[in-house]
One Martini backbone bead per residue (centre of mass of N, CA, C, O) as a GRO file, in nm:
protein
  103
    1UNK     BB    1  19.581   4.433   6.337
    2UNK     BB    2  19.382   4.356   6.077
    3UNK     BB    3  19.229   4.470   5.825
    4UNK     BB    4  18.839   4.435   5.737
    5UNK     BB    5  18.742   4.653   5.603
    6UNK     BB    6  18.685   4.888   5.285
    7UNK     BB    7  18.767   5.128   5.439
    8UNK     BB    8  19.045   5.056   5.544
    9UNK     BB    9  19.186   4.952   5.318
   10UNK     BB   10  19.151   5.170   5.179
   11UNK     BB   11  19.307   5.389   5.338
   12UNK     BB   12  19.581   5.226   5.327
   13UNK     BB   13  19.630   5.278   5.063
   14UNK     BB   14  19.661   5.582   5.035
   15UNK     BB   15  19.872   5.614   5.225
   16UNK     BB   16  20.091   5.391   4.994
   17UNK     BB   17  20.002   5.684   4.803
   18UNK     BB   18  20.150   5.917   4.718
   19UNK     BB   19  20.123   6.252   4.638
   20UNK     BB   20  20.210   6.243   4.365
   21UNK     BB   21  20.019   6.026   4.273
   22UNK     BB   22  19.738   6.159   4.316
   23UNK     BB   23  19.831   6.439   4.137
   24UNK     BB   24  19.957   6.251   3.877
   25UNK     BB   25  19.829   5.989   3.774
   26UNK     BB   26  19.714   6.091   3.511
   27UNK     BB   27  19.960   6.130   3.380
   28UNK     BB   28  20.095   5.839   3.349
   29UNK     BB   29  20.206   5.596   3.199
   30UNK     BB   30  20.237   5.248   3.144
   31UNK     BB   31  20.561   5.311   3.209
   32UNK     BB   32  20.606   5.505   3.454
   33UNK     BB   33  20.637   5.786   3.288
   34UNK     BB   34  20.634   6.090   3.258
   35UNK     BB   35  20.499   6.330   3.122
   36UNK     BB   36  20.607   6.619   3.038
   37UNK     BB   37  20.372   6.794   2.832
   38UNK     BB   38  20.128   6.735   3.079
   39UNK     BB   39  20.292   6.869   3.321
   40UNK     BB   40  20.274   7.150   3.190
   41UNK     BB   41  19.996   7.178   3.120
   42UNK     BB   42  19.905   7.152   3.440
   43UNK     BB   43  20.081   7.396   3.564
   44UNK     BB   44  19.970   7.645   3.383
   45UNK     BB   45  19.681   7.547   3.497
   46UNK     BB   46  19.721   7.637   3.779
   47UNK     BB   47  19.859   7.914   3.745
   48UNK     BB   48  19.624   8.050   3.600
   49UNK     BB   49  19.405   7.995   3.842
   50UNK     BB   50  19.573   8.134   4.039
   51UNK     BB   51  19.574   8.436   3.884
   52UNK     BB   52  19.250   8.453   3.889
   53UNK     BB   53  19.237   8.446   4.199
   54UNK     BB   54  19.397   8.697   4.277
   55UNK     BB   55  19.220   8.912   4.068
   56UNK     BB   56  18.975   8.852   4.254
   57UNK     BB   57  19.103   8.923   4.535
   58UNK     BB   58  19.195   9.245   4.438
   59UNK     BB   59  18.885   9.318   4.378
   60UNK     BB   60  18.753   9.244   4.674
   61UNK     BB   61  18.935   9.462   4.824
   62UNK     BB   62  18.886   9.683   4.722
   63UNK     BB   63  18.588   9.712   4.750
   64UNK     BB   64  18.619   9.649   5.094
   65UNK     BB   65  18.788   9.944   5.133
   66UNK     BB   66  18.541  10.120   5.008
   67UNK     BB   67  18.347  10.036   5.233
   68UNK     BB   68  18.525  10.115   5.476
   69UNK     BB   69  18.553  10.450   5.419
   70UNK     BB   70  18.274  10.463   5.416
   71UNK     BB   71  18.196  10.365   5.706
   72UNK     BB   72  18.387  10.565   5.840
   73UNK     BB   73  18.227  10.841   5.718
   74UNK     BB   74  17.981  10.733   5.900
   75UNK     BB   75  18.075  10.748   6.186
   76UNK     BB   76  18.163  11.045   6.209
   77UNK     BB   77  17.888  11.150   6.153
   78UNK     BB   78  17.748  11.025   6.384
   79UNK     BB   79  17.993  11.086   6.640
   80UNK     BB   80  17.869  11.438   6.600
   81UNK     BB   81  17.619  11.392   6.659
   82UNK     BB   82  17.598  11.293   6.918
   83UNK     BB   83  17.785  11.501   7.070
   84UNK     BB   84  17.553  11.768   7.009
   85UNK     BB   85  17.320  11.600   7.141
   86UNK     BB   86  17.452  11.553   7.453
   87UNK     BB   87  17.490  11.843   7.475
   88UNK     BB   88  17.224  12.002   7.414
   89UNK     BB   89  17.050  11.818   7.640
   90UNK     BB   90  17.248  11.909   7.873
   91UNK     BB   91  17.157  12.236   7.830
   92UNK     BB   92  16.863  12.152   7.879
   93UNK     BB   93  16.872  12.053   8.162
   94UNK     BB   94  16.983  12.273   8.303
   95UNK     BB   95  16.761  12.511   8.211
   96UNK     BB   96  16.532  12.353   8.372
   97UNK     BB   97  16.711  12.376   8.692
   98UNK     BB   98  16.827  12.705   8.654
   99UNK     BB   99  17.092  12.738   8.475
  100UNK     BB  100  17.393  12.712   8.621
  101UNK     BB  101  17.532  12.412   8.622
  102UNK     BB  102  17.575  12.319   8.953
  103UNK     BB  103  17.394  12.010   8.988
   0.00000   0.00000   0.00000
């Protein structure tokens, strides 16, 4: 069945073509021939921009590390406190029932 829409159309070109051709049609000049300059050019380029985003990267894990070890440091305290509490509280209920701790 043909396609007959020009979204369907576009489409069609896409599929066939290249993933190549996407990539790089901006470099290829008239004659069908990759610059191969430009083509050095473009992978530096992409080279340096994976390069800072990983610098980025390595520095909000750092980040995100030092407020982890920070959050446990705060949960452990928390953790803590909780249990003295809950200690202090049970031995406040015994003393109020006769103090045995036996009911």
């Amino acid at each position: 069945m043909p396609l007959s829409s020009p979204c369907a159309a576009a489409a069609t070109a896409v599929n066939k073509t290249s993933v190549f051709d996407l990539a790089f049609g901006s470099i290829l000049n008239a004659g069908n021939s990759v610059d191969v300059e430009k083509t050095i050019e473009f992978i530096l380029e992409q080279q340096a921009h994976a390069a800072a985003m990983q610098a980025k990267l390595a520095e909000d894990l750092a980040r995100r590390e030092k407020l982890a070890d920070r959050t446990d440091r705060l949960l452990d305290r928390v953790e803590g406190i909780v249990v003295r509490e809950t200690r202090d509280e049970r031995l406040r209920r015994r003393e109020r029932r006769g103090g045995n701790g036996s009911q």
